[in-house]
N, C-alpha and C positions, 0 to 999 in steps of 0.2 A: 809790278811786272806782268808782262801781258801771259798768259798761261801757254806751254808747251805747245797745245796741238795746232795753235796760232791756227783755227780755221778761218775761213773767209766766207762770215755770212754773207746774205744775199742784203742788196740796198733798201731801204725801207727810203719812202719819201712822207713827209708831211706838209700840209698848206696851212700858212698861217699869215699873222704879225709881226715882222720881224722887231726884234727889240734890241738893241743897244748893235747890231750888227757891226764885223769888222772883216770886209769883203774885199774891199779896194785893195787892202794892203794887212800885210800881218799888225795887229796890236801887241807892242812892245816893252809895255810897262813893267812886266813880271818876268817875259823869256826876253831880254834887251839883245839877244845875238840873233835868236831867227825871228820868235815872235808866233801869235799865233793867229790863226784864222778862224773867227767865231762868226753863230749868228744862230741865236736863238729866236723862236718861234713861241706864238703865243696861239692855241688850238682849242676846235672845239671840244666836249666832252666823247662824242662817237668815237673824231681819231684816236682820240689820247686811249679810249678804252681796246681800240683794234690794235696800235703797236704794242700796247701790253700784250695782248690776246698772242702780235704773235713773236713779242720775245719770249714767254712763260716756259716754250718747250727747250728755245736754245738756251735760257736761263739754267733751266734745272739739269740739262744734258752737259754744260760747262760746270756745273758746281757738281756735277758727281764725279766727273774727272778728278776738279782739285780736290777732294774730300779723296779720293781714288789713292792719288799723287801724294799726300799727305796724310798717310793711315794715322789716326788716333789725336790727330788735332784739332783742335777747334775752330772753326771759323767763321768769320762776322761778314755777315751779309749786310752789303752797302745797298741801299733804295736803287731804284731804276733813276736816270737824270730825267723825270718828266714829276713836276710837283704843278699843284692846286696853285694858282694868281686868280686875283681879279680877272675876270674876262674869260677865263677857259686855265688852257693847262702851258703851261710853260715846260716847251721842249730845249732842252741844252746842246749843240753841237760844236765841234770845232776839230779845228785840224793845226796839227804844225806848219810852220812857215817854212822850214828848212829842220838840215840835222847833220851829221858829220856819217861818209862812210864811216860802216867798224872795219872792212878790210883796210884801204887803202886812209883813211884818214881826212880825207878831202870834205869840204862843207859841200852843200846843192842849197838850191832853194827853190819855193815851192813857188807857184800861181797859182788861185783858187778860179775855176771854170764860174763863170757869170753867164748866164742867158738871158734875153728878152721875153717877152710872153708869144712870142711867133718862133722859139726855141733857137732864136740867133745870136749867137756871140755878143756877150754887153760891152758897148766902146768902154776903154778902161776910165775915158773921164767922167764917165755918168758915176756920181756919189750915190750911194744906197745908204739910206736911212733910218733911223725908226720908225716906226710904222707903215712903211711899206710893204705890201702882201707879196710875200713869195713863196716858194714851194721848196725846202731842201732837201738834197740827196742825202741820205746817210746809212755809213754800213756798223753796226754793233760791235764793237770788240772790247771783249770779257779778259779782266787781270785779276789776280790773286796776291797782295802783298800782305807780309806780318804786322807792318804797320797800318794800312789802311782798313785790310779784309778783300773781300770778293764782290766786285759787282761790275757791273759796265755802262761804257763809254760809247755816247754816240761819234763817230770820227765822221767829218763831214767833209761830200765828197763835191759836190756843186747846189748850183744856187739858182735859183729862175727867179726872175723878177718879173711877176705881172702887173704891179701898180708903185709906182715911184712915191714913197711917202714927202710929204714936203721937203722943201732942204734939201730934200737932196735927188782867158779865152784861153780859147781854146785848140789843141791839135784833135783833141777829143770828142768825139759827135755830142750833140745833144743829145740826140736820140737812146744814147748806149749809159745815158742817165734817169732814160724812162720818160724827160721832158717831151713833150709833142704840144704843136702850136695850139696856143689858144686862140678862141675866137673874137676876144676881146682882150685889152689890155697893153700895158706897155711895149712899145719897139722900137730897137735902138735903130737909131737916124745914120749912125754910121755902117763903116766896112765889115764888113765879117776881119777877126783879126787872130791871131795865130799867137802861140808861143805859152799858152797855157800849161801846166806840168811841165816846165821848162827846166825842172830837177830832171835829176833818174831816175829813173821806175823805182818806184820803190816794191819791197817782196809781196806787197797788197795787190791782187790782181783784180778788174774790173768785172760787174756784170750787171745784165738788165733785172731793173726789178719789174719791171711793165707799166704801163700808165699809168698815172695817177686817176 
């Protein structure tokens, strides 16, 4: 469960390799109703050391809360989602596909924000691949269960693609994901197109993390 004070860090972005990426469309195998939206990243050592550098503070300021919240119990600290691969550091993100109001009951579902490397809207029929270099948004958020313990979750919030690996939108600026055009790199041949977050807001509210 995600802890009480549900703050809303700020976005962290990381450039990498995407690996096993599921962008186009939520991946269904395990959530078969909404599904979810992933797409890990494969980074160098620098980054992986600087998004440690700067969860460490919101790390230990959420685990003093739950330790707060929970006088006299114990609790198991889960690793950060960023471990040691071949090649650099494998960062984990994803996001749900959809989910059910708790007022009203009603499903939504989600669209996950795609860019090109000129920070414009990815036609939905361009496929994203493995190994294709891009840069994900992602904002941290910290849960506290009995069964699992304490740690956190990268939740990903868009996706910029600067180089199409072989094989293979938004109402939302790019901009207000920190993405800004590159000077090189992939861009999509099509229309700018709309309907991205075509759920409801959810109670996660947006913010700039700055350039990458």
């Amino acid at each position: 469960m995600a802890l009480k004070s549900r703050t809303k860090h700020q976005i962290i972005k990381a450039k990498g390799t995407a690996r096993y990426p599921h962008i186009n469309e939520p991946y269904k195998k395990f959530e078969p109703e909404f599904g979810v939206y992933t797409c890990d990243v494969i980074i160098d050592k620098e980054q992986a050391d600087a998004i440690k550098a700067t969860l460490k503070p919101l790390y230990e300021q959420e685990l003093k809360e739950a330790q707060e919240a929970n006088p006299g119990k114990g609790i198991t600290q889960r690793a950060f989602p960023i471990e040691e691969v071949d090649g650099g550091y494998l960062v984990k993100t994803k996001m749900e596909g959809g989910g059910r109001n708790k007022g009203t009951g009603e499903t939504y579902h989600r669209s996950m924000p795609v860019y090109d490397s000129k920070a414009k809207p990815l036609d939905k029929d361009v496929q994203v691949w493995s190994g294709s270099e891009v840069v994900v948004a992602f904002r941290p958020s910290f849960y506290n269960s009995p069964a699992i313990g304490f740690g956190v979750t990268f939740k990903l919030e868009a996706v910029q693609v600067l180089k199409l690996g072989e094989g293979g939108v938004s109402v939302k600026a790019a901009s207000s994901f920190g993405f800004t055009e590159q000077e090189e790199g992939f861009v999509n041949g099509g229309e700018n197109l709309e309907g991205g977050f075509d759920a409801e807001e959810t109670e996660e509210s947006e913010e700039d993390f700055g350039n990458f």
